[in-house]
C-alpha positions in Angstrom: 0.0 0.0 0.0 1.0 3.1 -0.7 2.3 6.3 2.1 -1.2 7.7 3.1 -1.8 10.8 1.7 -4.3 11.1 4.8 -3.9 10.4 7.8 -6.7 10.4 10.8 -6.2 9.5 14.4 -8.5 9.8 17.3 -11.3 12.0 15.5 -14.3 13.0 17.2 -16.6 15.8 16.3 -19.5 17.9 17.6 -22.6 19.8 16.6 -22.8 22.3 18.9 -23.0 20.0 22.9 -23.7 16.8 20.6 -20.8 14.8 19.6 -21.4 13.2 16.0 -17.8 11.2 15.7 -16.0 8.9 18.1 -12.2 8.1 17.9 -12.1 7.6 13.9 -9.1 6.4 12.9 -8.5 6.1 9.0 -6.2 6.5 6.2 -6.2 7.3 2.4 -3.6 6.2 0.5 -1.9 8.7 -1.9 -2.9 7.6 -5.2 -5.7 5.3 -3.9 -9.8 5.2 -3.2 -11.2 4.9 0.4 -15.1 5.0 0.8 -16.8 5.2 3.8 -20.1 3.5 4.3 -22.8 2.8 6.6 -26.8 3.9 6.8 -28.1 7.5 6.8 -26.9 9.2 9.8 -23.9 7.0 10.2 -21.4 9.9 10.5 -20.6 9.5 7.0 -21.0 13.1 6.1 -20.2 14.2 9.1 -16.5 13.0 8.6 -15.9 14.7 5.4 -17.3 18.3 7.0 -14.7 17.3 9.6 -11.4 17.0 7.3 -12.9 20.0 5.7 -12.9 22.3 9.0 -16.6 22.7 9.1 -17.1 21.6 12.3 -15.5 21.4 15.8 -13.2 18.7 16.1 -10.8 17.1 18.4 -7.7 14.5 17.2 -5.3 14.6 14.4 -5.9 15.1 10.5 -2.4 14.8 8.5 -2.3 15.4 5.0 0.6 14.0 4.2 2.9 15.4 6.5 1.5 18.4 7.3 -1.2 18.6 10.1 -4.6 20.6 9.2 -7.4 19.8 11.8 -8.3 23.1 13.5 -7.0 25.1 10.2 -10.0 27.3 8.3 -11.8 25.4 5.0 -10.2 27.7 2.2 -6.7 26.9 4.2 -7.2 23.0 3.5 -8.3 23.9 0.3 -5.7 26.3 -0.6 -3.0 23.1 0.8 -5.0 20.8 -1.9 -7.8 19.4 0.1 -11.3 19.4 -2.3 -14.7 19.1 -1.0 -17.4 17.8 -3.4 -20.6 18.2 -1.6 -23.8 16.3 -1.7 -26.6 18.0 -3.6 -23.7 19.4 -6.6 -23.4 23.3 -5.4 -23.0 24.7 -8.9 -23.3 28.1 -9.4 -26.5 27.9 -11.5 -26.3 31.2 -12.9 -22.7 30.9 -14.5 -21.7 29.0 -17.6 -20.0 25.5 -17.6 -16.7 27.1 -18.2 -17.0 30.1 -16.1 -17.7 27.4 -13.3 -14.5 25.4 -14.3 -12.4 29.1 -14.1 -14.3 29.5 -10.7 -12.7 26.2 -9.6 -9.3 27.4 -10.5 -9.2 30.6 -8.4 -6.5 30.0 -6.2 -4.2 29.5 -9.4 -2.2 31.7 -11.4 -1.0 29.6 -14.3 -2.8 30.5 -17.0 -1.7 28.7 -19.5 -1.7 25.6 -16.9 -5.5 26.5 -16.6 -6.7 26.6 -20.3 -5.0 22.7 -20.1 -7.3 21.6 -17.8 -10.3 22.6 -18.7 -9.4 21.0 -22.1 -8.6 17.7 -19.8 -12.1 17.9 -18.1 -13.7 18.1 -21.8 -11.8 15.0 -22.5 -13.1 13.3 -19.7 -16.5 14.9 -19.5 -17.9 15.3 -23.1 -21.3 16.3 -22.1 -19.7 19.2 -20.7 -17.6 19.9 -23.7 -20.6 20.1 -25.8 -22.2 23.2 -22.8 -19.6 25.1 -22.5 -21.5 27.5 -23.1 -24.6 26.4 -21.0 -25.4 28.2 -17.5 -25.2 25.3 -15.0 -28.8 25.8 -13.6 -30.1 24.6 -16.9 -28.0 21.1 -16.7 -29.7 17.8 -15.7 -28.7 16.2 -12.6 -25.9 14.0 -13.8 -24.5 16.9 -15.6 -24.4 18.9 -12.5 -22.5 16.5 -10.8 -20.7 15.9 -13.4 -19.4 20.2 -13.0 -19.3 20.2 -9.4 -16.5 17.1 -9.7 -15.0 18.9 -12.4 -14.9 22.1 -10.8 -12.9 20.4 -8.1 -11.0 18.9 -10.4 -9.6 22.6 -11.5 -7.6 23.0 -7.9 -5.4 20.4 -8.8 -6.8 18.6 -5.9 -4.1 16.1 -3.7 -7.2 14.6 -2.3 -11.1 14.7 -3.5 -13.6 14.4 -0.9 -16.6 12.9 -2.6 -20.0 12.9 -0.7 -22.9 10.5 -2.5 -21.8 11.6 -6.0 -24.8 9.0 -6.9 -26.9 10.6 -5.1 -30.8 11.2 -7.3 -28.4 10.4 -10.6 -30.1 7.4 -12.7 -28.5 4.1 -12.9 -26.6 4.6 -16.7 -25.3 7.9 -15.3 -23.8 6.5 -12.3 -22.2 3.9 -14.1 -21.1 6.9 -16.8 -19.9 8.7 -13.5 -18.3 6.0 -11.8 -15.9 5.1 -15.1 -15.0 8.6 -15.2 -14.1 8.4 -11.5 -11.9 5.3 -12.3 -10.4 6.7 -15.2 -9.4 9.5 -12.6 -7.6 6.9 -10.2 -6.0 5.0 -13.0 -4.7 7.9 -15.2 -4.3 10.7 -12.3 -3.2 9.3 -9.9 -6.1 10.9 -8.1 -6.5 10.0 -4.3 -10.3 9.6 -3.0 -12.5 9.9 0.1 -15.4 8.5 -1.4 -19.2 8.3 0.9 -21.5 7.0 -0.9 -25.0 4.6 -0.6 -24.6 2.6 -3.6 -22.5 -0.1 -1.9 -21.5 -1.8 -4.8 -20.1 0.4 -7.2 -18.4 2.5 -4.2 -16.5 -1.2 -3.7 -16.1 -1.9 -6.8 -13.7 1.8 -7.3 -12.3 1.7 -3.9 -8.9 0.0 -2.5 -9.9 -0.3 1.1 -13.2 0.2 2.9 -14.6 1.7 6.0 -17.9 0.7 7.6 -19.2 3.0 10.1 -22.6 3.2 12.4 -23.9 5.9 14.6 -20.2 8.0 14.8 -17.9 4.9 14.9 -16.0 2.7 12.8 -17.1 -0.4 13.6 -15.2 -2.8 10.3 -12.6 -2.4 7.4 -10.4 -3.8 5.1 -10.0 -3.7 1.7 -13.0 -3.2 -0.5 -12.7 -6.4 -2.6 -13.1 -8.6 1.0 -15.5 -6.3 2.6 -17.8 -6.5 -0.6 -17.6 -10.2 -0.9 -18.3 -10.6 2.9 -22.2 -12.2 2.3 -22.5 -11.2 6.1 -22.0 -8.0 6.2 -23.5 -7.3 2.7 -26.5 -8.6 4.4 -26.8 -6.5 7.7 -24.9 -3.7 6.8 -25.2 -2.5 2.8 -28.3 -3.7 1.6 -27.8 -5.5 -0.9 
């Protein structure tokens, strides 16, 4: 396996007086796919807002080297930390591209800029062919489809991916999900992925967390947690 690109000891988190995490510990490899999963309200969600500085927590957080628990969001974002939240968060009113430029903010290569998009075209067609398109007027799959490429334009170190399948239909999760591979297997593109569809989350991922109500309660990598019948059976549904 390879040197984790992030690292996570002893995490808890709190809404407020109520504490939503207990004593995570976790690691994504650099180069690699984690998912977390686990039933609504599992803490899923919750742990990304928490590597994201959204929320008060307690523990370590270590990307790479480099400690960032307690730092502000656009400081973890800024050190190469991208957040992909459920429900897309396009800016509706903008064009496809003007969201991809949006994305790249931070950044000062232009040049290095005007590449990327064209790399995101490659991967994302559909979006090739809106360029021009405000984002409000893009079906669901599409909007996902922006708000992982508007990440994308950071020139992320790690993608935080929460239920990118989330109200998509089945062919364009299957689309999605090959584009997401084709991410990890050209890019080298390291992945936090929660998600509720199980199967194809396993089927992407190198190594597997199962949580319930704030805990980690199993993990292992994704090939043996998905071909446990056991816990396929009380814990993911299918």
């Amino acid at each position: 396996m390879s040197e984790p690109i992030l690292s996570v000891r002893g995490l808890e988190a709190w809404y407020g007086r109520i504490q939503a995490l207990f004593g995570l510990d976790f690691e994504v490899a650099a180069g690699g796919v984690t998912t977390l999963l686990g039933a609504n309200g599992a803490g899923k969600t919750t742990t990304l807002r928490a590597l994201s500085g959204m929320i008060q927590t307690s523990g370590d957080i270590l990307l790479a080297d480099t400690p960032i628990r307690g730092k502000a969001t656009e400081d973890i974002v800024r050190l190469g930390v991208a957040h992909v939240p459920e429900g897309r968060g396009t800016f509706t009113a903008m064009t496809v591209e003007e969201n991809l430029q949006l994305g790249a903010m931070t950044r000062r290569d232009t040049g290095g800029i005007a590449e990327d998009i064209d790399r995101i075209y490659d991967y994302f067609p559909r979006l090739a062919e809106r360029r021009r398109q405000q984002a409000g007027t893009l079906s669901g799959g599409e909007q996902q489809m922006l708000a992982i490429s508007r990440a994308l334009m950071l020139r992320p170190r790690l993608m935080l991916l929460d239920e990118p399948s989330f109200g998509l239909a089945p062919l364009i999760v299957e689309e999605l999900f090959a584009i997401l591979r084709r991410l990890k297997d050209e890019q080298g593109l390291s992945m936090l992925v929660v998600e509720q569809n199980a199967s194809m989350a396993l089927d992407l991922a190198d190594e597997a967390y199962l949580m319930e109500t704030g805990k980690l309660i199993m993990s292992g990598p994704a090939q043996q947690i998905g071909s446990d019948e056991n816990v396929r059976r009380a814990y993911l549904g299918y």
